[in-house]
C-alpha positions as CSV (number, residue, x, y, z in Angstrom):
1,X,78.0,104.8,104.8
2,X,80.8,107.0,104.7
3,X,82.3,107.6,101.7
4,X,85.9,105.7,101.3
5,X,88.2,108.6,99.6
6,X,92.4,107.8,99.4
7,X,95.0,109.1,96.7
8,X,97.3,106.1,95.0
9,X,100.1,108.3,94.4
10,X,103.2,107.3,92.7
11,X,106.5,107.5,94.6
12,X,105.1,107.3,98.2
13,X,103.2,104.7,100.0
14,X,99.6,103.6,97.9
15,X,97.7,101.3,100.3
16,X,98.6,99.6,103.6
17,X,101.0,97.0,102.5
18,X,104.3,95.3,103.9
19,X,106.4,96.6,101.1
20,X,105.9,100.7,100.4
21,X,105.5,102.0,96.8
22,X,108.7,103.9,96.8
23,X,110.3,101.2,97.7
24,X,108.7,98.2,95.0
25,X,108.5,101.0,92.1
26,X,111.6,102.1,90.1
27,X,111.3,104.2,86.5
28,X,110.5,101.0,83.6
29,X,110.0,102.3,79.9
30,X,109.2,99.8,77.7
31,X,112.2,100.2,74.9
32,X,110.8,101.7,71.5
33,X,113.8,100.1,69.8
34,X,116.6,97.4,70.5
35,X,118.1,94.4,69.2
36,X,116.3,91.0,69.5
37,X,116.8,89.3,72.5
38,X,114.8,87.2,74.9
39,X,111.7,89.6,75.1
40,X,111.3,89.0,71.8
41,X,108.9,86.9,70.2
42,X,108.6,88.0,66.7
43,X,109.5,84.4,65.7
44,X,106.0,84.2,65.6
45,X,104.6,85.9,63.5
46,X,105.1,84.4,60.2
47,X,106.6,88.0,57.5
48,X,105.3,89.2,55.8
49,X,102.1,89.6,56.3
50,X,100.0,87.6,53.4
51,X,102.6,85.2,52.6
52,X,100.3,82.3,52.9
53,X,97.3,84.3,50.8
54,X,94.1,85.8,51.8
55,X,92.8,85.5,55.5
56,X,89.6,83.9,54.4
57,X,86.2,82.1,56.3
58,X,86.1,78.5,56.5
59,X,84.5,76.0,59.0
60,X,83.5,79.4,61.5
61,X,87.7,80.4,61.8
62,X,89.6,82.5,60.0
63,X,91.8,80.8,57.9
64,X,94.9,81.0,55.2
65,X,96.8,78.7,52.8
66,X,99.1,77.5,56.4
67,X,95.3,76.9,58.5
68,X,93.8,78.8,61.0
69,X,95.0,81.7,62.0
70,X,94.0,84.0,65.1
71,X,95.3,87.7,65.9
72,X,96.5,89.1,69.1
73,X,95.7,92.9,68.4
74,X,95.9,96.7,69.2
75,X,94.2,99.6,67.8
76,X,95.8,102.9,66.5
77,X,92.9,105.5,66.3
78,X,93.0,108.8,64.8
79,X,96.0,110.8,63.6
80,X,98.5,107.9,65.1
81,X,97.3,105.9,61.9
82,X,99.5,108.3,59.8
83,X,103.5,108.3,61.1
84,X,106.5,109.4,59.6
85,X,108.2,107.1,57.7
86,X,110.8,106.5,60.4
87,X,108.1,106.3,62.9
88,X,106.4,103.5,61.2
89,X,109.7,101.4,60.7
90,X,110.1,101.4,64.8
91,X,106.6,100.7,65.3
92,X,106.2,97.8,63.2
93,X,109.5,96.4,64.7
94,X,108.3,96.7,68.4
95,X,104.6,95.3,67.7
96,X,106.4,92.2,66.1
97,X,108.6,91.9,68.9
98,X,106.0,91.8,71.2
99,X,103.8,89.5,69.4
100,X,101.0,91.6,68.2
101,X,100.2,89.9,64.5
102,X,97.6,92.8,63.2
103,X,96.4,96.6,64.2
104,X,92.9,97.6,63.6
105,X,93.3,100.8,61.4
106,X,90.9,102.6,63.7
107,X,89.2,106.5,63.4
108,X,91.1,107.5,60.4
109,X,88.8,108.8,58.3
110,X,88.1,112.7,59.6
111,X,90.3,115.1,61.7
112,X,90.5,113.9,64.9
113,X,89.7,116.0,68.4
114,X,89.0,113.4,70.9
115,X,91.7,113.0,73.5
116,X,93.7,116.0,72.1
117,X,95.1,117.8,75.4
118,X,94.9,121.1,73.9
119,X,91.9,120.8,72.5
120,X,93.4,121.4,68.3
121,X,92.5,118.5,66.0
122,X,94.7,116.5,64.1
123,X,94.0,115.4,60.6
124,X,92.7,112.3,59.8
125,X,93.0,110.8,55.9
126,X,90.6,113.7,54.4
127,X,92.3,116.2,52.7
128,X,92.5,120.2,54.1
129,X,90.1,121.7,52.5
130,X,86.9,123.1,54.3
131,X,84.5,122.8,51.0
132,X,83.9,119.1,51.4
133,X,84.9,116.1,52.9
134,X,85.4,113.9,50.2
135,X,88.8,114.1,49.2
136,X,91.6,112.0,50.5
137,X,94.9,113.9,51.5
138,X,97.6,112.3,49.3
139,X,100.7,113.4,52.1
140,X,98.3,111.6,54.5
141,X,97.7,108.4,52.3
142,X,101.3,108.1,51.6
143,X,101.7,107.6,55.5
144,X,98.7,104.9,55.6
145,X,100.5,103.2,52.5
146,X,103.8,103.1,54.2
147,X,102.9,102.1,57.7
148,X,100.9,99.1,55.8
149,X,103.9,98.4,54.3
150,X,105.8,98.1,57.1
151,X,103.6,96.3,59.1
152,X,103.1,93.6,56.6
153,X,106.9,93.1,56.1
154,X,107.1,92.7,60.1
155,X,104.1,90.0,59.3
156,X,101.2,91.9,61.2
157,X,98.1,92.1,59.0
158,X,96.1,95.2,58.9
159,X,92.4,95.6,60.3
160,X,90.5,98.6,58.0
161,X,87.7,100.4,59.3
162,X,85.9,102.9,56.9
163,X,83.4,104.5,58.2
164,X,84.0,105.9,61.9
165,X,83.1,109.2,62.5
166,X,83.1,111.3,59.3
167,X,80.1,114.0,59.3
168,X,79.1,114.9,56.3
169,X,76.8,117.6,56.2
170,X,75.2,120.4,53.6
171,X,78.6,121.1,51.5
172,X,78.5,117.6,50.6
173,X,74.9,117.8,50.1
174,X,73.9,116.1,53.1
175,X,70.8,117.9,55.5
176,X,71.8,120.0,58.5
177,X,71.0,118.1,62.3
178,X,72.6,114.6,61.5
179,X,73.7,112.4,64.1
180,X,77.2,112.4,65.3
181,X,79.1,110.7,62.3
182,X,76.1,110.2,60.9
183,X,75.9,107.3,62.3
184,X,72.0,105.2,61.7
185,X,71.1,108.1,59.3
186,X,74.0,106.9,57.0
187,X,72.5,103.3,57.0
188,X,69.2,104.6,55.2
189,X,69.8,107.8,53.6
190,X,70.4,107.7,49.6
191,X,73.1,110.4,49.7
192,X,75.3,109.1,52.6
193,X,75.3,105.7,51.5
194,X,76.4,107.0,47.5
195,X,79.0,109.0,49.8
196,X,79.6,106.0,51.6
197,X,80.6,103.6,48.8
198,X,82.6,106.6,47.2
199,X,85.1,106.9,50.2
200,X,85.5,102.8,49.8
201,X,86.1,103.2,46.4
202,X,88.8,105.7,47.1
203,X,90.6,104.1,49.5
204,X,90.5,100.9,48.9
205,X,91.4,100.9,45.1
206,X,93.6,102.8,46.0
207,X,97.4,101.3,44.8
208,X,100.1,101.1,47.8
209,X,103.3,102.2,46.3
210,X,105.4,100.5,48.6
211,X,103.7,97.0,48.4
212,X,102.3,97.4,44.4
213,X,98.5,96.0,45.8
214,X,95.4,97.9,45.6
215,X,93.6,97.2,49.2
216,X,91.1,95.3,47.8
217,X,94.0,92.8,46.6
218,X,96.1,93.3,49.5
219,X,96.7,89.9,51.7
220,X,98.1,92.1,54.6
221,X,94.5,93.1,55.3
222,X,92.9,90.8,57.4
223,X,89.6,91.8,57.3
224,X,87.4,95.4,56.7
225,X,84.7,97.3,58.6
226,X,82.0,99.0,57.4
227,X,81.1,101.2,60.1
228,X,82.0,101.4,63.8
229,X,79.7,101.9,66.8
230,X,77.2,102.5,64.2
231,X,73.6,102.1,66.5
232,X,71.7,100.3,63.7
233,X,67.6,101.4,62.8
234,X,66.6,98.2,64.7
235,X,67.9,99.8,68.0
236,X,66.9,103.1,66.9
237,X,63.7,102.1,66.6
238,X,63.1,100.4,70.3
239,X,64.0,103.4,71.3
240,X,61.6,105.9,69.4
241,X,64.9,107.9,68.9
242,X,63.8,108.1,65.0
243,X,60.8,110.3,65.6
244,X,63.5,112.8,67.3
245,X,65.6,113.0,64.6
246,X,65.2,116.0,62.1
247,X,62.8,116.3,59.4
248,X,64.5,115.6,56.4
249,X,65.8,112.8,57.8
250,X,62.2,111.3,59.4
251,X,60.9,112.0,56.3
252,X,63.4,109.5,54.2
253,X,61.8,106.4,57.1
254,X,58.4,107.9,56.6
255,X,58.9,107.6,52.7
256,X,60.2,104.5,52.9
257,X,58.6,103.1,54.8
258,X,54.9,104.0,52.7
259,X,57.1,101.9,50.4
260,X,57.6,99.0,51.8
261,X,53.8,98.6,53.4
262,X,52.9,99.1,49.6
263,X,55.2,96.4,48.9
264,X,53.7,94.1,51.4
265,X,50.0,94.2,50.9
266,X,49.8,96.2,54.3
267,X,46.7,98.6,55.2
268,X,47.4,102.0,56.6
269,X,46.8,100.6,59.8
270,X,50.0,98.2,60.8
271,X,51.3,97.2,63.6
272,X,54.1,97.6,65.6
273,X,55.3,94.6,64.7
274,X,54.9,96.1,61.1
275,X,57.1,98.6,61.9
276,X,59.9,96.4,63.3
277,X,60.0,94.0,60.7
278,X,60.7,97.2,58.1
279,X,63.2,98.9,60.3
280,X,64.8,95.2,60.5
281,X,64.5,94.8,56.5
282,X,66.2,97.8,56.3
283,X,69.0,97.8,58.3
284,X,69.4,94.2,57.3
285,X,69.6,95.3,53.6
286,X,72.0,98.3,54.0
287,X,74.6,95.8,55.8
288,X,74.3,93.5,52.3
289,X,74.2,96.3,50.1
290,X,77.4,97.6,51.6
291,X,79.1,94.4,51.6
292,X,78.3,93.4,48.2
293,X,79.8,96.5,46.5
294,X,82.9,96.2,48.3
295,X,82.9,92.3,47.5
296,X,81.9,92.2,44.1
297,X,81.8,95.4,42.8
298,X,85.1,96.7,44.3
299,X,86.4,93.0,44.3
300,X,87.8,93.1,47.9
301,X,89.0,89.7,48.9
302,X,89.1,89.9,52.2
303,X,86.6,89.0,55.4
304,X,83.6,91.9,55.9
305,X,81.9,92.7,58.9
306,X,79.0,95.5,59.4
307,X,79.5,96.9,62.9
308,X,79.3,95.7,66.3
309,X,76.6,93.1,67.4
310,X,75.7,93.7,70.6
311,X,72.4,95.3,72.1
312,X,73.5,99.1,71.4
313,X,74.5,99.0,68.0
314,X,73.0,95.7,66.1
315,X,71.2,92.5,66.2
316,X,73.2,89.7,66.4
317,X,71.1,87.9,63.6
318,X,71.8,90.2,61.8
319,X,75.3,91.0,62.0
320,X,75.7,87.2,61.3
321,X,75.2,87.4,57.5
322,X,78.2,89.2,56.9
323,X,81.4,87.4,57.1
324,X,82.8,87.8,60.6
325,X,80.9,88.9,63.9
326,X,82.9,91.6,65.9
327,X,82.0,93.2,69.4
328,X,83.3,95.7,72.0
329,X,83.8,95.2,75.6
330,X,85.6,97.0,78.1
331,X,86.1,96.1,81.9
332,X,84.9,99.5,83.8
333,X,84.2,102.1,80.6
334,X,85.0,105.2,81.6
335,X,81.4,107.2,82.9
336,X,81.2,110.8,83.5
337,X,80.5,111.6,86.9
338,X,76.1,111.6,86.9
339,X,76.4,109.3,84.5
340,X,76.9,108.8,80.5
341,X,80.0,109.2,78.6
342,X,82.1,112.1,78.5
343,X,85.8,112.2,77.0
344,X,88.2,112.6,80.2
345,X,89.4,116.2,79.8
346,X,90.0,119.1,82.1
347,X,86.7,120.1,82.5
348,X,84.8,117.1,82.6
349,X,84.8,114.9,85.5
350,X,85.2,110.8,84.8
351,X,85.3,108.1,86.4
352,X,86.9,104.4,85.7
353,X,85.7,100.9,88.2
354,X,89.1,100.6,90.3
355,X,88.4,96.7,90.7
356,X,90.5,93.6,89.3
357,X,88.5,91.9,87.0
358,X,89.2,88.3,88.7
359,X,87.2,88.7,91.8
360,X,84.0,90.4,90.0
361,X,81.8,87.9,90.9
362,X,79.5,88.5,87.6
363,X,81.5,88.1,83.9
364,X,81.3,91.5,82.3
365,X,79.5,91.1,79.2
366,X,82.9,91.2,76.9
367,X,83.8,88.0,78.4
368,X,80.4,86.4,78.3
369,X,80.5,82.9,76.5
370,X,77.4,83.9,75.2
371,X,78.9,85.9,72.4
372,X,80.4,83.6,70.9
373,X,78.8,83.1,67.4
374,X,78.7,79.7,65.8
375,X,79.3,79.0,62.1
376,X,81.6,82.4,61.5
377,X,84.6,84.1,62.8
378,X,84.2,86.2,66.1
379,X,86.3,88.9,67.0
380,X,86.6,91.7,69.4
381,X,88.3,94.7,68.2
382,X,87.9,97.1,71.0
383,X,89.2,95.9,74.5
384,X,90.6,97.2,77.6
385,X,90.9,97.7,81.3
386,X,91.1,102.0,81.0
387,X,94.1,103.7,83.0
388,X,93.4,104.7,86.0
389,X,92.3,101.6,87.0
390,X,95.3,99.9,89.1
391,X,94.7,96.7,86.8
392,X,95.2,97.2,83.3
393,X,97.7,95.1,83.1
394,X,95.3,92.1,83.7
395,X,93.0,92.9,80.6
396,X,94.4,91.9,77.2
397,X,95.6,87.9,79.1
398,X,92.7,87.6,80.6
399,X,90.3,88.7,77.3
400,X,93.0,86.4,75.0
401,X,92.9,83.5,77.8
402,X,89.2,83.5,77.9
403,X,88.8,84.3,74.6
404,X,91.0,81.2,73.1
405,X,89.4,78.7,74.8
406,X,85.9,79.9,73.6
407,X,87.1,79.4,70.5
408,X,87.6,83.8,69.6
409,X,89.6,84.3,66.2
410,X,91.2,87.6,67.7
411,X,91.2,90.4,70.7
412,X,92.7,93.9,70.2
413,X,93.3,95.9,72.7
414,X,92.0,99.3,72.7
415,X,94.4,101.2,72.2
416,X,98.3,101.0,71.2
417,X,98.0,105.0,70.5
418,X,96.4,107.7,69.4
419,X,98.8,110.6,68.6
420,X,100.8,111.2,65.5
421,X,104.0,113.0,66.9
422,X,105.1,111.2,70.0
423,X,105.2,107.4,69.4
424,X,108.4,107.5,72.1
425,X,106.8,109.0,75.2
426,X,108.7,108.1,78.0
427,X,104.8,109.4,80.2
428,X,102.1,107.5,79.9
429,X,100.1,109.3,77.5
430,X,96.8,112.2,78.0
431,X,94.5,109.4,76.3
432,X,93.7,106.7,79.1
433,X,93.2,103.7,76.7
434,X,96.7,104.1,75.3
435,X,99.3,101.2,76.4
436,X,102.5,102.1,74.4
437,X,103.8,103.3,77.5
438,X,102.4,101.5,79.8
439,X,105.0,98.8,81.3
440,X,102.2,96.6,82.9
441,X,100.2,96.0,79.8
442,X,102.8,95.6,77.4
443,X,105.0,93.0,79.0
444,X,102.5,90.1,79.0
445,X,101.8,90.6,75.1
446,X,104.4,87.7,74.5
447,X,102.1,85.4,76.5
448,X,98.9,86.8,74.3
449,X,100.6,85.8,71.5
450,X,101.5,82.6,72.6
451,X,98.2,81.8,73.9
452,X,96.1,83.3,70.7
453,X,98.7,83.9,67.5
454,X,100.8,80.5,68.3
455,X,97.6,78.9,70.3
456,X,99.4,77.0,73.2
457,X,96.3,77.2,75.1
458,X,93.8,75.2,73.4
459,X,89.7,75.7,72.5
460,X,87.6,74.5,75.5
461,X,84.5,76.2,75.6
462,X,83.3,72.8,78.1
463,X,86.1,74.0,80.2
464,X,86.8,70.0,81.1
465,X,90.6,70.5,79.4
466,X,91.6,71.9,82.3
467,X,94.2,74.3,81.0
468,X,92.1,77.7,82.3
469,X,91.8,78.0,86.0
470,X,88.9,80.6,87.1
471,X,89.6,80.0,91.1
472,X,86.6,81.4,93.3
473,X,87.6,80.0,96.9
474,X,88.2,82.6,98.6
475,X,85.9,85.9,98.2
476,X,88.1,89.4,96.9
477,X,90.9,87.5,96.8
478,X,90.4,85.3,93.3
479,X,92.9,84.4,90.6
480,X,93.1,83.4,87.2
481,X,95.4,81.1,85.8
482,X,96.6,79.5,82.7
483,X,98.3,75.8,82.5
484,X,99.5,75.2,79.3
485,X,102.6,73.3,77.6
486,X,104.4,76.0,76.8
487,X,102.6,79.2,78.6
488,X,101.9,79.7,81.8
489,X,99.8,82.8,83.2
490,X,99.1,83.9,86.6
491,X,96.5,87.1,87.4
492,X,94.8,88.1,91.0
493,X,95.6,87.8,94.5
494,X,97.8,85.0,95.5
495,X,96.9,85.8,99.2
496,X,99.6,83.1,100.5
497,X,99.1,80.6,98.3
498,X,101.9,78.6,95.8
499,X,99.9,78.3,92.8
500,X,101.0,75.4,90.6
501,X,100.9,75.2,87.1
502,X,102.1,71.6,85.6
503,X,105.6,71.3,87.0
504,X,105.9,75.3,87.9
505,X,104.8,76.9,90.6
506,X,104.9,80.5,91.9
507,X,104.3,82.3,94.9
508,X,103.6,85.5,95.0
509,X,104.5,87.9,97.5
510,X,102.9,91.0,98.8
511,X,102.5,94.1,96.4
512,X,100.5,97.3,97.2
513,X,97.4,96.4,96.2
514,X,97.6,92.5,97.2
515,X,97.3,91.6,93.3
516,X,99.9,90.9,90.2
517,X,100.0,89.1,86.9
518,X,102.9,86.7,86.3
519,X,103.3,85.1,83.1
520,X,105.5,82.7,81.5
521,X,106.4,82.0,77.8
522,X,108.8,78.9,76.5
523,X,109.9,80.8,73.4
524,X,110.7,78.0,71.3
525,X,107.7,75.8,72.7
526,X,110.1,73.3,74.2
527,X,108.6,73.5,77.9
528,X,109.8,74.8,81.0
529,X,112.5,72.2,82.2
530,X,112.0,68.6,81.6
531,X,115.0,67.6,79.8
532,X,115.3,69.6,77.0
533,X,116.7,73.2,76.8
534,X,114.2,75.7,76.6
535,X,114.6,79.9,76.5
536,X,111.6,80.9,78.6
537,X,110.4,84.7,79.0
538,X,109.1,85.6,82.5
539,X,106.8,89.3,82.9
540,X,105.7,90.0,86.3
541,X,104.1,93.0,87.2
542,X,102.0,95.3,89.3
543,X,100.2,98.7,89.0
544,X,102.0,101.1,87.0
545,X,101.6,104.8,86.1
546,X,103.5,108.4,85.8
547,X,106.2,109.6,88.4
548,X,103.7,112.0,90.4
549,X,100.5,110.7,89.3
550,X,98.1,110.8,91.7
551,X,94.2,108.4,91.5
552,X,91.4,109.3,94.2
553,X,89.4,106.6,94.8
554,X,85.8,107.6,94.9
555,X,83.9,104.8,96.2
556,X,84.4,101.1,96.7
557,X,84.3,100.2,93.0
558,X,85.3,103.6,91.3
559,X,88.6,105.7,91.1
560,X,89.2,109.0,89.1
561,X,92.9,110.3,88.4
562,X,93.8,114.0,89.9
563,X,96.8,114.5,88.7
564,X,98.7,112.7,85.4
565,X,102.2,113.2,86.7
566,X,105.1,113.1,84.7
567,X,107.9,111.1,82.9
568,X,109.0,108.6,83.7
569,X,106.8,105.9,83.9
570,X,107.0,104.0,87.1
571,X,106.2,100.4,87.8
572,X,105.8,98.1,90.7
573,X,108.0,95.4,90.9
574,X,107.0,91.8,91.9
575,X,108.3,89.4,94.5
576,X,107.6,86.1,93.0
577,X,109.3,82.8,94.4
578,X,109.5,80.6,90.7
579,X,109.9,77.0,91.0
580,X,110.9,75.5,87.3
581,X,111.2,71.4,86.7
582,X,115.1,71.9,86.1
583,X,118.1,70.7,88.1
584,X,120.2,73.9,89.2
585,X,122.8,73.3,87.4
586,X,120.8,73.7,84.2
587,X,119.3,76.9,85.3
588,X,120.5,80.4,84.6
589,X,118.2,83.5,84.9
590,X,118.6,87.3,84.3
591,X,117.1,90.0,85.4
592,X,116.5,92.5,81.8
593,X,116.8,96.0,81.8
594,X,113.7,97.8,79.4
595,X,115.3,97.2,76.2
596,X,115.0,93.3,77.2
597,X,119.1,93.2,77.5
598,X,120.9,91.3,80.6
599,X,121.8,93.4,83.8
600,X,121.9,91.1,86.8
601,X,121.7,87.3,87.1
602,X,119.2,86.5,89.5
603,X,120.5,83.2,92.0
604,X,118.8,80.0,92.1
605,X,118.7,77.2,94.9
606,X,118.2,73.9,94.8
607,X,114.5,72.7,95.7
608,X,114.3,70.3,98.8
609,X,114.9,67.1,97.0
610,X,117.1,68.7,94.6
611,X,115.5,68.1,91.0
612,X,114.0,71.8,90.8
613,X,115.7,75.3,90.7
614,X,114.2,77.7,92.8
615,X,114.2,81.5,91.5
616,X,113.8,84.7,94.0
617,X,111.9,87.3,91.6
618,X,112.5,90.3,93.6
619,X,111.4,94.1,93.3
620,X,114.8,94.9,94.0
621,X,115.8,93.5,90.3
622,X,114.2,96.8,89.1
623,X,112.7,94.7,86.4
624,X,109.4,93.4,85.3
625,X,110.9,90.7,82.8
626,X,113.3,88.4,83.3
627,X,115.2,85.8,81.1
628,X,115.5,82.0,81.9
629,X,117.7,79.9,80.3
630,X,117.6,75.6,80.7
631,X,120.1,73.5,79.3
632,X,119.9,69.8,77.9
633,X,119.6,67.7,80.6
634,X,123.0,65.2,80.6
């Protein structure tokens, strides 16, 4: 077969389509500031953060003194965790606006090299000095404190990991060899674990000046993490990988384990099964240990988990004894070309899948109903479609729209950003998972919100409700859609068809690649015409990347990037013909420039029998959001 090979680049035609790229993409910069206005949904979230007391377990939800309560996420990893003051002010305003109710305090606790263009590291929360790694920086724990403060006074709770990729090693009286982060090794050796529950003391009884709370008694914090991507001694074990790992280390199981065959009556001749029910037994108990001294004897209040249950970190059974099950999933992880994973760089090659999510026939396993975990709170704090695939901006509706109505209590995309000093780029940014540029992605987040934080789409893991549409007629040209009361969500390949949704309907024209996502939020959950007024927010977009950027697509399902281009970011406009349930003269819509204020208005016609307005979307607007206002019906 020969082997398909074509460059997506920005500014000139992509793919064989009726309407060029040049033509249907226009510069589109997501405003890092601006008043409110209709793009705005920070109505609701309910400031600050913690008002209504602890986020707590009951009846398999997260709950607070209001009810349930669900998050509609991001991450910040690494050195972005730690802004300037100013920064953190903007941030927390922007999130809030866009509907995103908590951020997973992600990779904060060593210096940071991943995804650092020139190679340098940025420091984490550890102080500077290169005797140990114990010590918190105070500079840096000043800009944690304040960035929790002003998140939690925009009402977005907090999500704090501990342990993520600090290696400790022989100044801190740890053996040479350990595993990166010392991850599995930390879950059974005597010293890292000590270490372990030191670094939770410090930072989480650590006082906040700017909110007066210690962490464990803050109600900002949603929920804590013990350990991230942390590949438990169960897994290790099925493996064999322990028998590879150095001696001091193998020497700890081996000594342990002599104890616990003492313990149980055993022979010197066991079984595997032996074997598996002690690496179990252990794992199991460093989870509980953990937990319990940062419940009772650190007296955090708030909702634990261990690390991520899922076949390459932990048992699900086991995971399930803590208070909240997480998991990871991305659509299309990026894989270095021969295979594994290697950090996209300039020397390594990488690929990502270049395929929409809605017409792969088999449900990756981060949307599989399957893990779903009765009887406690399920999360998943890591996902994402990764840049360069053309479709990212189908991944954090479709996760939350499949996610609500298998009953999920939150999704966080993976990742808001990752760098400290440029939390304005007007370029999407050298890390591929980061969205705060990224037009495509960050428009629909008022829909996510609406769906999870507000939960207009409803739980329906029977699927007989009838509000998610999964529509498979037509091979490589499937759609997802989303028929709620007060949000409406479109995502795939119209190919021709008028899609309706309750009394809306939308037909979308062609783009480059023959897919878009349209979505649809009544901001005041009063509907989409009928009689009442309503103030509805419309996002449509397409692909989206950096002026010059250039993607080679490497086989059917995979795509690499060339070339990152430049500012500004560019984004393809939609044509999108919008039918509301509204008599024209109630209907007035605006095109919105990126800081979500009124440019053009956009006409309207009458529909046939002249009790519907009719709304020409067009790529022409130069938009990807657009404001639609309904008045009282006389």
């Amino acid at each position: 077969m020969k082997r398909a090979n074509w460059i997506l680049t920005l500014g000139v035609a992509a793919v064989s389509a009726a309407v060029s790229a040049q033509s249907a993409r226009f510069p589109f910069v997501v405003s890092y500031g601006g008043a409110t206005n209709a793009t705005s949904v920070a109505h609701f979230l309910d400031a600050p953060a913690g008002k209504h007391g602890f986020v707590r377990v009951k009846g398999g939800e997260f709950v607070t003194d209001a009810g349930p309560i669900r998050f509609n996420g991001t991450n910040l990893t690494g050195p972005a965790n730690f802004p300037k003051h100013a920064d953190a002010d903007k941030l927390a305003a922007r999130l809030s606006r866009l509907g995103i109710n908590c951020v997973r305090l992600h990779y904060m606790d060593t210096w940071y090299k991943p995804f650092m263009p020139d190679g340098t590291r940025a420091q984490g929360i550890l102080d500077d000095d290169t005797t140990t790694q114990r010590k918190l920086s105070p500079s840096q724990l000043d800009k944690l404190d304040y960035l929790v403060a002003a998140l939690k006074k925009a009402g977005i709770y907090v999500n704090m990991n501990l342990h993520v990729a600090r290696m400790l090693d022989e100044r801190d009286g740890v053996p040479a060899g350990s595993p990166w982060g010392n991850k599995t090794v930390g879950q059974f050796m005597p010293r890292l674990i000590e270490l372990q529950k030191e670094y939770a003391c410090d930072l989480l009884t650590h006082v906040n000046p700017y909110t007066g709370n210690a962490y464990t008694d803050e109600p900002a914090v949603a929920m804590i993490e013990i350990s991230n991507e942390d590949p438990g001694l169960v897994q290790f074990g099925r493996s064999d990988r322990i028998r590879k790992l150095p001696r001091p280390f193998r020497d700890e199981v081996d000594r342990q384990w002599k104890e616990w065959k003492a313990k149980h009556g055993l022979a010197e001749k066991t079984t595997k099964r032996d074997y598996q029910r002690f690496l179990w037994h252990t794992e199991a108990c460093y989870w509980r240990d953990m937990r319990n001294y940062i419940r009772k004897t650190l007296k955090a209040r708030q909702p634990i988990s261990g690390t991520q249950a899922n076949a390459n970190y932990s048992p699900r059974a086991i995971q399930k004894t803590l208070d909240y099950v997480d998991s990871h999933g991305y659509f299309h992880h990026p894989v270095g070309v021969g295979g594994g994973w290697k950090k996209p760089g300039v020397t390594n090659e990488w690929t990502v899948g270049g395929e929409s999510l809605v017409h792969s026939m088999v449900k990756p396993s981060a949307l599989e109903e399957k893990i779903h975990v009765l009887e406690k709170p399920f999360t998943v704090s890591e996902y994402s479609h990764p840049f360069p695939n053309p479709f990212t901006g189908e991944g954090q509706p479709l996760a939350c729209a499949y996610g609500r109505t298998k009953g999920w209590d939150g999704v966080f995309q993976y990742s808001y950003n990752h760098y400290p000093d440029n939390f304005e780029p007007d370029a999407m940014p050298w890390c591929i998972f980061d969205c705060l540029a990224n037009p495509a992605v960050l428009v629909h987040f008022p829909a996510c919100s609406a769906m999870m934080v507000r939960g207009d789409l409803h739980e329906d893991r029977g699927g007989t409700a009838g509000e998610f549409i999964w529509n498979r007629d037509r091979k490589g040209k499937e759609y997802v859609a989303v028929d709620a009361e007060h949000v409406k969500l479109f995502t795939g390949y119209a190919d021709g068809r008028e899609i309706r949704l309750g009394g809306v309907s939308l037909a979308v024209g062609e783009t480059a690649t023959g897919w878009a996502v349209v979505s649809l939020v009544s901001r005041y959950a009063t509907g989409f015409g009928g009689k009442g007024k309503a103030s509805i927010l419309v996002a449509a977009s397409g692909c989206a990347g950096n002026a010059g950027s250039k993607v080679e697509r490497v086989s059917a399902t995979k795509v690499k990037i060339t070339d990152r281009g430049h500012a500004p970011v560019m984004a393809e406009g939609v044509p999108c013909r919008l039918t509301l349930p509204a008599a024209p003269g109630r209907v007035r819509c605006w095109a919105l420039g990126p800081d979500g204020m009124r440019t053009d208005m956009v006409q309207s016609a009458p529909s046939a029998d002249g009790a519907a307005t009719i709304l020409r979307l067009s790529p022409e607007c130069r938009t990807l959001w657009y404001e639609v206002s309904i008045d009282e019906a006389e």
